[in-house]
N, C-alpha and C positions, 0 to 999 in steps of 0.2 A: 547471348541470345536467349539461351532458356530462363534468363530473370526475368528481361526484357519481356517475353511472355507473360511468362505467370505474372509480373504486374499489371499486363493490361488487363488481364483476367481480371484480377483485385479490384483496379477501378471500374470494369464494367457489373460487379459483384455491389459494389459500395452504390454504383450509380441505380440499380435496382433495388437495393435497400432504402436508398434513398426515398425514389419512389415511390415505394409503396411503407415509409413513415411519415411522407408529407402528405398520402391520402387517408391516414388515421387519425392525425394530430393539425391543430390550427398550422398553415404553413407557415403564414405571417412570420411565425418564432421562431423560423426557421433562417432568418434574414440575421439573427444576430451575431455579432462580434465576438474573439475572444477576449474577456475583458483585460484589464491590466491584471497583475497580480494586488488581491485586495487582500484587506486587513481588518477587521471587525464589523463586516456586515453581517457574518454568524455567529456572533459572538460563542455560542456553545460551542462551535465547530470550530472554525477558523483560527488558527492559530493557538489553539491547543492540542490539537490531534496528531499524532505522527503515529506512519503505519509501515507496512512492507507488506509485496504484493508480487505475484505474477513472478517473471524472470527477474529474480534479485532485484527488484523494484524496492526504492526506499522514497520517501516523505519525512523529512524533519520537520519540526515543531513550527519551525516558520519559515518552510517552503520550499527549502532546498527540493531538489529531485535529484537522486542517482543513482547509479546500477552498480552490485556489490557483486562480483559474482563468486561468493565462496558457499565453502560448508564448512569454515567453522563458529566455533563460538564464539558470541560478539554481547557486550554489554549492550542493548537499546538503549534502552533509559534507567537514568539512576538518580536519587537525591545527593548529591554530593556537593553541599555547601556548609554543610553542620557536620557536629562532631557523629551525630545520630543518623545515620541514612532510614530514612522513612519505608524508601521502596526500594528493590531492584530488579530490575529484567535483563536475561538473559535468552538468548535466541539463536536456534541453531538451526539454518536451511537446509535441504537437501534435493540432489536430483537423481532421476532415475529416467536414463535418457532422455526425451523431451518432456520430461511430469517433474515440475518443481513445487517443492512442499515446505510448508516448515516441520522440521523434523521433531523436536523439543522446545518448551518454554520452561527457562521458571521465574518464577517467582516469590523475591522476597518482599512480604506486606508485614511493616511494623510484627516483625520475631513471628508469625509465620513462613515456611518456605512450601510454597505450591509448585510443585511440577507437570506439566502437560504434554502428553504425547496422544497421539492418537489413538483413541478406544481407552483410554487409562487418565485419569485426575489422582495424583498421590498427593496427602498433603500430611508432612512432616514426617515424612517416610511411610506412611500407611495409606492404603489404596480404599479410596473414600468412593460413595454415590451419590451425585448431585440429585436435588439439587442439594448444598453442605453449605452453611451459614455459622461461622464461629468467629471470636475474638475480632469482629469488627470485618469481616471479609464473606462475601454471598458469591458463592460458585452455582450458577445454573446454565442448562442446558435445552436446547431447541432445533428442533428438526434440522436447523440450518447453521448452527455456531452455540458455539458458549460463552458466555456471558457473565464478567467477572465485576465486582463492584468492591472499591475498597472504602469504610469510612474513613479514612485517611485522606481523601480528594483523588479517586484514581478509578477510572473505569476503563473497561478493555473487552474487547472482541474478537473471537479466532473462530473460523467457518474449517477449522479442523481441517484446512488444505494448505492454500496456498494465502490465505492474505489473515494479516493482524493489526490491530489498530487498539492502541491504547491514548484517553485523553485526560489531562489532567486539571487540578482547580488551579484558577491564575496565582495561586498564591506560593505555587513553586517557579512563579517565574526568575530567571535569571539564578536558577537555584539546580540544573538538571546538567547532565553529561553522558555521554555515548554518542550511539550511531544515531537517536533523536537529537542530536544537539544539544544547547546550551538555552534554549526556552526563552527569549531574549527580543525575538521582535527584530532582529538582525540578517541578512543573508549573507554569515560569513562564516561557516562551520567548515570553508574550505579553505583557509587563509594560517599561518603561523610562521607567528614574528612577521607580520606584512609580508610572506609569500605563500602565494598559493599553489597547494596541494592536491595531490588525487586522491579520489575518493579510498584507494586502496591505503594511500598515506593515512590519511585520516581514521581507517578503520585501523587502524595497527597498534592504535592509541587505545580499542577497546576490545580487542582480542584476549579472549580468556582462556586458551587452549592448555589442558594439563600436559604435562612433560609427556607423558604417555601415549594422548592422541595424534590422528592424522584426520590431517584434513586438507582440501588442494584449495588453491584462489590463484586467480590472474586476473590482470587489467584487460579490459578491454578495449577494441579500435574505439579512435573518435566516431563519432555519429555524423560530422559535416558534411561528410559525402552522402548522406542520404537524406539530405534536406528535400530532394525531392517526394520523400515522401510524408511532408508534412500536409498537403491538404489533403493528403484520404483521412490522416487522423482530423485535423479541425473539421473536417466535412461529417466526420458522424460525430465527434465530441460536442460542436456546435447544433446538431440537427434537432429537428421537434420534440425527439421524445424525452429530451434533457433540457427543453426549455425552460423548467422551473428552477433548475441546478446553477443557473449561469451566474445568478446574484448571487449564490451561497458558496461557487468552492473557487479554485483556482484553478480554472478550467486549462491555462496557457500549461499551468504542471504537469497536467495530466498529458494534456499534447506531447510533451517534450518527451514522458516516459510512452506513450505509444510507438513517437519517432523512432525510439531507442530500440524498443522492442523488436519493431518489422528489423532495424539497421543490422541488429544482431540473431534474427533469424534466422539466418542460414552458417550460424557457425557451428563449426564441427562436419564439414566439409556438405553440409545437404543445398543445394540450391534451390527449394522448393521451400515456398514460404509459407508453414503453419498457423492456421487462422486462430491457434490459441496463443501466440503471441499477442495480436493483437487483442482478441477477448478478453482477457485479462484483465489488463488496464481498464476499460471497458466498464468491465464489470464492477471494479473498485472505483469510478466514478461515480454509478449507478448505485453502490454502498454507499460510498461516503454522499451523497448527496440527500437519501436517505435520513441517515445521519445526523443529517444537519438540518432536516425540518424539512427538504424537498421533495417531489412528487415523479420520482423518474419513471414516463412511461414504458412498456414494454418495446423493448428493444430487439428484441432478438426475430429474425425471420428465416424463413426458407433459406436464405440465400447469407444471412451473416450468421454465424455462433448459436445456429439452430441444435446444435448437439450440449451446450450448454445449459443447464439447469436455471432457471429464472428465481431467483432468491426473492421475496419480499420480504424486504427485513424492516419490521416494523419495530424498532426500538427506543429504547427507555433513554430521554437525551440529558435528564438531570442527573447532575453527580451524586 
């Protein structure tokens, strides 16, 4: 009964946000679809980019969506088709009760090793100040993210919280491994030897935990029972102020990890549903869309993810 509640709250909350983004923005754009899942209408964007976001939210290279929920270490992305690995990423989430973060990055660019943590950039063991530009690698830094660029074909974004996204040049495709996948154009990073796998399976393949550490992960329930909660997300993911974004991402992903979100927010026994679940995702449309050459209007009102900070991230989209 007390969900039951609080979701009609939700949709009466959504249906006010509604309202007043259709009296800011042409409503017209407001009528459209979520498209299929596409494939080189952004070419900068689309299908090079894989990120992680929000509640263990992942993005592989071509599309996958799923929810990881650990804190340990996991390979992202790595060159791993030549004797010579070019790059590698390493990522480690963490929570402190409902506040999910990434805890550490590093990275290896072509015999550089960068590590990131919050308030701290060390690179090759020595704790550097951006902006730091050496041996083919530009670490800079911005009110709202940091900002890495490799000349090697590799750029990358961390807003120093909860969400990361690195893209890379076509020319590593079919050349990549980790929790981004295999870069390939394919939606089968959940499949071995033709059966398919959980996403925990599948991360087990890229766990780098040393003998020493702890770290906890479990699977999580299915999401099917909470298909009912799929038009509050299409209903803002499709709404006016992301009307320029519908051509450039894959808007139906983004739905599925909103789904996921609400489905799994009240685990750890709270029945009360946290509207930073759902902002999250949200928000990393409203990046990535960015990103990709799009114009996302402001989103945020009284009444949705008013306590959320409004990012304009106006960034650099050439490699």
């Amino acid at each position: 009964m007390a969900m039951a509640k609080e979701w009609l709250l939700w949709l009466s909350v959504v249906a006010a946000w509604y309202s007043d983004a259709t009296s800011a923005v042409d409503p017209f754009s407001s009528r459209s679809q979520i498209p299929e899942r596409i494939t080189g209408v952004s070419p900068i964007h689309n299908g090079h980019v894989c990120s992680t976001w929000g509640k263990f939210n992942y993005k592989t290279f071509d599309g996958d969506v799923f929810q990881l929920h650990s804190t340990c270490n996991y390979v992202l992305t790595s060159s791993c088709r030549s004797y010579y690995n070019d790059f590698n990423i390493q990522i480690r989430r963490g929570e402190d009760g409902d506040h999910y973060t990434i805890k550490n990055i590093i990275m290896k660019l072509e015999g550089s090793v960068v590590e990131f943590s919050v308030g701290s950039v060390v690179v090759n063991g020595r704790l550097v100040i951006l902006p730091y530009s050496q041996a083919g690698v530009l670490i800079e830094r911005s009110p709202t993210y940091i900002k890495i660029k490799a000349k090697l074909g590799l750029f990358a974004i961390w807003n120093e919280e909860d969400s990361f996204l690195v893209e890379l040049d076509p020319k590593y495709k079919n050349q990549t491994c980790g929790l981004c996948g295999d870069f390939n154009e394919v939606y089968n990073e959940f499949f071995s030897h033709g059966v398919k796998i959980s996403p925990v399976d599948f991360a087990n393949f890229w766990k780098m935990n040393g003998p020493t550490e702890s770290c906890s992960d479990y699977t999580l329930e299915s999401t099917q029972s909470c298909n009912y909660m799929r038009p509050l997300c299409e209903q803002i993911l499709t709404g006016p102020a992301f009307s320029s974004c519908h051509s450039l991402l894959d808007v139906a992903s983004f739905t599925s990890a909103c789904v996921a979100d609400l489905c799994h927010c009240g685990a750890g026994g709270s029945e009360q549903l946290d509207p930073a679940c759902l902002c999250n995702t949200v928000s990393e449309l409203s990046r990535q869309c960015s990103h990709a050459g799009g114009q996302p209007q402001n989103w945020r009102t009284k009444e949705l993810c008013c306590e959320f900070i409004q990012y304009n991230l106006l960034m650099d989209n050439s490699m």
